[in-house]
C-alpha positions as CSV (number, residue, x, y, z in Angstrom):
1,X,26.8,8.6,10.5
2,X,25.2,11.9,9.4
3,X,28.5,11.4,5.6
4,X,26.8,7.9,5.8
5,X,23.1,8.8,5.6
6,X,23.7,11.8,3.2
7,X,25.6,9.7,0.8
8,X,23.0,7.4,0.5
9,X,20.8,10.1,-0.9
10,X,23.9,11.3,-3.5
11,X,24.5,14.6,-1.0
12,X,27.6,15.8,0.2
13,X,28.0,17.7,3.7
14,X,30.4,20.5,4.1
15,X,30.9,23.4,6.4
16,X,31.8,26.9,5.2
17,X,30.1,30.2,6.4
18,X,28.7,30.6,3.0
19,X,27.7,28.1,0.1
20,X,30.3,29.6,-3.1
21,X,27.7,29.4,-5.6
22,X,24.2,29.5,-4.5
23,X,21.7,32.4,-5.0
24,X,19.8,33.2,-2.0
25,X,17.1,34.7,-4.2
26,X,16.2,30.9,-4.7
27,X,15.9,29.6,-1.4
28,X,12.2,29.1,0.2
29,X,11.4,29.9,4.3
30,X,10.6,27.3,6.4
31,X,7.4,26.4,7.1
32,X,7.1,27.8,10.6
33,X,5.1,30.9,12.8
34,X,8.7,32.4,13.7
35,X,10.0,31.7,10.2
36,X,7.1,33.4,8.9
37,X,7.6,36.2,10.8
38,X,11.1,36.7,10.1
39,X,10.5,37.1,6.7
40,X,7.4,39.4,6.9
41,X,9.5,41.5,9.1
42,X,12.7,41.3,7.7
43,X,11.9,41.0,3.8
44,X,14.7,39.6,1.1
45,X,16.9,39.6,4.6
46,X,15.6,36.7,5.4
47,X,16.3,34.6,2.5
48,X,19.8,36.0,2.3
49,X,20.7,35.0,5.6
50,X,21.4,31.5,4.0
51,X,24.5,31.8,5.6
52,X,26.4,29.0,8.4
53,X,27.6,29.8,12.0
54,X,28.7,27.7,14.5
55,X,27.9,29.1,18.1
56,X,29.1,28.4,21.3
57,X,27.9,28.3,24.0
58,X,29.5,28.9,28.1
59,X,27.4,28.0,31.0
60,X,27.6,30.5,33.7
61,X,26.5,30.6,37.8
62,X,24.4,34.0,37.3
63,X,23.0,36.7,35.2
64,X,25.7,39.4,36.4
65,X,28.6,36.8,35.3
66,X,26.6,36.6,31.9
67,X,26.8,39.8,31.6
68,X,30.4,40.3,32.8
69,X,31.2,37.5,30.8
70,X,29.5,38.7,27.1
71,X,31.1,41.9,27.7
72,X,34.6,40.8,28.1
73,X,34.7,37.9,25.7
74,X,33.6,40.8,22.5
75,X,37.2,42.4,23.0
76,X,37.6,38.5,21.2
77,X,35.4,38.9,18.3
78,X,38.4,39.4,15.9
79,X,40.1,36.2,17.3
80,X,36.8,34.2,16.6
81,X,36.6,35.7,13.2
82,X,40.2,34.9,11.9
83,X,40.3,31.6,13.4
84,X,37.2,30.6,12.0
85,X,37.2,32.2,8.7
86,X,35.5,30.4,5.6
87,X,33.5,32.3,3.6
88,X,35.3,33.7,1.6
89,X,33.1,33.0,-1.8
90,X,29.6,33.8,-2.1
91,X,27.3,34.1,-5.3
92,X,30.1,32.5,-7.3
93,X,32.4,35.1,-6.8
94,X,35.4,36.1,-4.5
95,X,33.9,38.3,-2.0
96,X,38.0,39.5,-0.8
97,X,36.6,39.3,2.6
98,X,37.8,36.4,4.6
99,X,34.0,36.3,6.2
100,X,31.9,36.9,4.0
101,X,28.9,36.0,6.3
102,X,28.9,38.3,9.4
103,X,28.3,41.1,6.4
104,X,24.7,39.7,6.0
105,X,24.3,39.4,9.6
106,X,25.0,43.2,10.2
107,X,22.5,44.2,8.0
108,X,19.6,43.4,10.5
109,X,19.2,46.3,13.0
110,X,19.7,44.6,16.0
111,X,23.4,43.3,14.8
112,X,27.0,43.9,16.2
113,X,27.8,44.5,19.9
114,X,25.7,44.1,22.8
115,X,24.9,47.6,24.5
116,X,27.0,48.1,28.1
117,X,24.9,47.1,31.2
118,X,26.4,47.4,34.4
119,X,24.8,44.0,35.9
120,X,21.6,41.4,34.9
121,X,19.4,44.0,36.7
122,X,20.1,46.6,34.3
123,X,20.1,43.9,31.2
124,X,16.8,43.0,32.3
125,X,15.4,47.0,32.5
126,X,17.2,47.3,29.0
127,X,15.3,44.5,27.8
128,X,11.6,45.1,29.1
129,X,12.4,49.0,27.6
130,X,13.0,46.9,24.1
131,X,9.9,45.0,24.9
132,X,7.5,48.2,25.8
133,X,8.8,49.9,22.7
134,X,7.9,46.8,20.6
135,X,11.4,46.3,19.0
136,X,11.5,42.8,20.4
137,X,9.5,39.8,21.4
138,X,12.1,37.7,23.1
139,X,16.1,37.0,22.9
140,X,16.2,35.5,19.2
141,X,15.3,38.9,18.3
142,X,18.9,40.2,19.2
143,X,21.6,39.1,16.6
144,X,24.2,40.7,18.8
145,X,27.5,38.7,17.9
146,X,27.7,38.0,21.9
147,X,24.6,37.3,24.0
148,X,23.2,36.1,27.0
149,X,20.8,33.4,26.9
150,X,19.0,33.1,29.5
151,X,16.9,30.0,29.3
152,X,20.3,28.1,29.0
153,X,22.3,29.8,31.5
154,X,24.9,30.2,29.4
155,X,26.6,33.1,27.5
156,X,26.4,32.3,23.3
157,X,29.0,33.3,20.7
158,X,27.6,33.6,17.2
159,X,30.4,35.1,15.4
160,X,32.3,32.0,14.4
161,X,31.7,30.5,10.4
162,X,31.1,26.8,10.3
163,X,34.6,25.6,9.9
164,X,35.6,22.7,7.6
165,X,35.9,19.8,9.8
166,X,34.9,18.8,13.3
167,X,37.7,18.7,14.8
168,X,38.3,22.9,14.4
169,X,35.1,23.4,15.8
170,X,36.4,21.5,18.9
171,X,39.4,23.5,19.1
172,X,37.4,26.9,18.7
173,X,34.9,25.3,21.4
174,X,38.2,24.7,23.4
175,X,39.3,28.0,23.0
176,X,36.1,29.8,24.1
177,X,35.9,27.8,27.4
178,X,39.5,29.0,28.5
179,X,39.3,32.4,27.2
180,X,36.1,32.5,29.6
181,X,37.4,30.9,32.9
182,X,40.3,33.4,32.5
183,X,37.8,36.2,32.2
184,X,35.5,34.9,34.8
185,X,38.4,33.8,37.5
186,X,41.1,36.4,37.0
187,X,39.0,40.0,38.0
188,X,42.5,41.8,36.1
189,X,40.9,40.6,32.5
190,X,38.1,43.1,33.0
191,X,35.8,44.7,30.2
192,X,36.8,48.1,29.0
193,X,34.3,50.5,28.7
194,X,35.9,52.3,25.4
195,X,35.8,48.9,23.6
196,X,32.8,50.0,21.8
197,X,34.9,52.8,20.5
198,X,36.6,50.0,17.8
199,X,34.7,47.4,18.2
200,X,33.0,47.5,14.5
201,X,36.5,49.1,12.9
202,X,38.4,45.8,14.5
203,X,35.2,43.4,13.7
204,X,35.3,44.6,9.8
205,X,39.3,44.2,10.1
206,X,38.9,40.7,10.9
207,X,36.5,39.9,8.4
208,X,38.0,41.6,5.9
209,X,41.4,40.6,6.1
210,X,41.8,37.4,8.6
211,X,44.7,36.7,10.4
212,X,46.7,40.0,8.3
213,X,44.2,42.6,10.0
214,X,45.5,45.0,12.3
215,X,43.1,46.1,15.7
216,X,43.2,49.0,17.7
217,X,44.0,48.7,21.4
218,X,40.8,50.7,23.0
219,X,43.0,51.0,26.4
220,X,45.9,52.0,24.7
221,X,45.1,53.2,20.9
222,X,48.2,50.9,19.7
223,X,47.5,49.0,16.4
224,X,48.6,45.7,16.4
225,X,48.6,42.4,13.9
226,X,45.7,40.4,15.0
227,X,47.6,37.2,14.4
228,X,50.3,38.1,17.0
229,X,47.5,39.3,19.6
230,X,46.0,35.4,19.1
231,X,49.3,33.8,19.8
232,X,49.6,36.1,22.8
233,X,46.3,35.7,24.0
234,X,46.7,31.8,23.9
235,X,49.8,31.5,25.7
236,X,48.3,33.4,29.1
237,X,44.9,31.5,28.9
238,X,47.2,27.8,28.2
239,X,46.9,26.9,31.8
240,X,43.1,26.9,31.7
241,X,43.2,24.9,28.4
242,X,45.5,22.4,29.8
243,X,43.2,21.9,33.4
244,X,40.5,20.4,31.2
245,X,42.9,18.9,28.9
246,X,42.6,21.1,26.2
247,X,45.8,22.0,25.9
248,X,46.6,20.3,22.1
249,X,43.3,22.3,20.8
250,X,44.9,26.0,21.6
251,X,48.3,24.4,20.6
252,X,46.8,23.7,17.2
253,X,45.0,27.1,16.7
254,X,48.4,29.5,17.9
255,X,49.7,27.2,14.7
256,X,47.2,28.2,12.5
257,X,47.7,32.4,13.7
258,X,51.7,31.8,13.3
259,X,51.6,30.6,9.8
260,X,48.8,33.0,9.2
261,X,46.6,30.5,7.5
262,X,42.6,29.1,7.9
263,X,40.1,27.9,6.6
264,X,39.5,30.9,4.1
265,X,42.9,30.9,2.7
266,X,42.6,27.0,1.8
267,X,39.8,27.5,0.1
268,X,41.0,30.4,-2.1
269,X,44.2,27.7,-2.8
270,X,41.8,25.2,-3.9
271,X,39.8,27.5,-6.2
272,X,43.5,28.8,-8.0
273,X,44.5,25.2,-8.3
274,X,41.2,23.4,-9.8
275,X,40.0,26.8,-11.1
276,X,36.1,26.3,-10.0
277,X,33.6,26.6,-7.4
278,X,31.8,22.8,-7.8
279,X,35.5,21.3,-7.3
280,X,36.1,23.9,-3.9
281,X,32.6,22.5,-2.2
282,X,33.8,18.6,-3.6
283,X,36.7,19.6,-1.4
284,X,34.9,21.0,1.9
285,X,33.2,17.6,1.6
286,X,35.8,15.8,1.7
287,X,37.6,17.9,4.6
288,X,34.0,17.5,6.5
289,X,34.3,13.7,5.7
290,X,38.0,13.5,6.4
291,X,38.7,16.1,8.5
């Protein structure tokens, strides 16, 4: 319906983390009180953070399974990354990063991994300290990649790019949901507290590189190909996939890690075949239309 509408008004609609060709210097804020602030605050920030995510979010029983939950789903922030890659163009060039976007996100000072609570009672003490020192208003102000959010009881990942059709954001949806009810039903998938140790070295590896990154283990201090860790990682959290019949999702994404390939290498394919950036967003439509 939404393909339907826009056509009739000669627009095409596409995913992609960034837009290949357009210069954030040109875009205008929104017309609103928090837009307004966000760009008094934040400056040309604001206007460069033209930039598409698709976030997730997992309901959860209780603030201390939030916060269990946030903190052992960011040891699979590279995962999200490489499967959901597409960004790799921005202001008409080829960035070599596979996401592009999360490098505007981590320019705002509240960016990149939640800090380590111990339950809701200490997230909430962290938080009013934030609040007394005037740092932040309310939860929007955090642009963690992982976060709790409390007035939906759920637990929201923002580190995914917009992928190019629907049906990948299902199976990234689909893939979120069991990687939680593993965390939040088997107590031997707990957080490690030495995570934070790597966490920005394995984010940028992801970015950079997709599914040829390598991470660091922060239990073991073993490097390892972030493609193989996703196949792994979906095989032992199948069962809860296949419970809510999710089970061809995950099947399509340990595909995708195998062969090494996503949405960011199919755009950089397109590019080298049709050799320009108006014919690689034509394509995104279609994939968006098609896909």
């Amino acid at each position: 319906m939404l393909v339907a509408a826009a056509a009739r008004l000669n627009l095409g609609i596409a995913g992609g983390g960034t837009h290949p060709f357009q210069k954030w210097s040109e875009r205008r804020i929104y017309d609103t009180p928090r837009f307004k602030h966000v760009s008094e605050l934040y400056g040309y920030l604001a206007k460069q953070f033209t930039v598409f995510g698709q976030h997730v979010h997992i309901g959860v029983r209780s603030g201390d399974e939030a916060v269990r939950l946030a903190q052992g789903l960011a040891r699979y922030t590279p995962h999200f990354i490489a499967l959901s890659a597409s960004s790799p163009f921005s202001l008409g060039v080829d960035t070599q990063f596979d996401s592009s976007r999360l490098n505007v996100v981590n320019a705002f000072p509240l960016a990149g991994i939640m800090p380590t609570v111990g339950d809701w009672q200490d997230f909430e003490h962290y938080f009013e300290a934030m609040r007394a020192y005037g740092i932040v208003e309310s939860m929007k102000d955090f642009y963690w990649d992982i976060r709790p959010k409390p007035e939906y009881g759920t637990v929201e990942i923002r580190v995914f790019d917009t992928p190019l059709a629907v049906g990948r954001a299902a199976q990234l949806a689909a893939y979120a949901q069991a990687l939680s009810a593993a965390l939040t039903e088997d107590r031997t998938w707990r957080p490690d507290a030495r995570l934070p140790l790597v966490y920005s070295y394995n984010r940028f590896q992801a970015c950079r590189f997709g599914f040829a990154a390598t991470l660091v283990d922060p239990a073991t201090q073993q490097h390892a190909a972030l493609a193989e860790e996703v196949v792994a990682t979906i095989g032992r959290v199948m069962p809860y996939a296949e419970r809510t019949g999710s089970g061809a999702a995950l099947v399509a994404l340990m595909e995708m890690a195998t062969a090494r390939t996503n949405d960011a290498r199919m755009l950089r394919e397109v590019l080298e075949k049709r050799g320009a950036l108006p014919d690689v967003v034509r394509f995104a439509c279609d994939q968006w239309r098609t896909g």
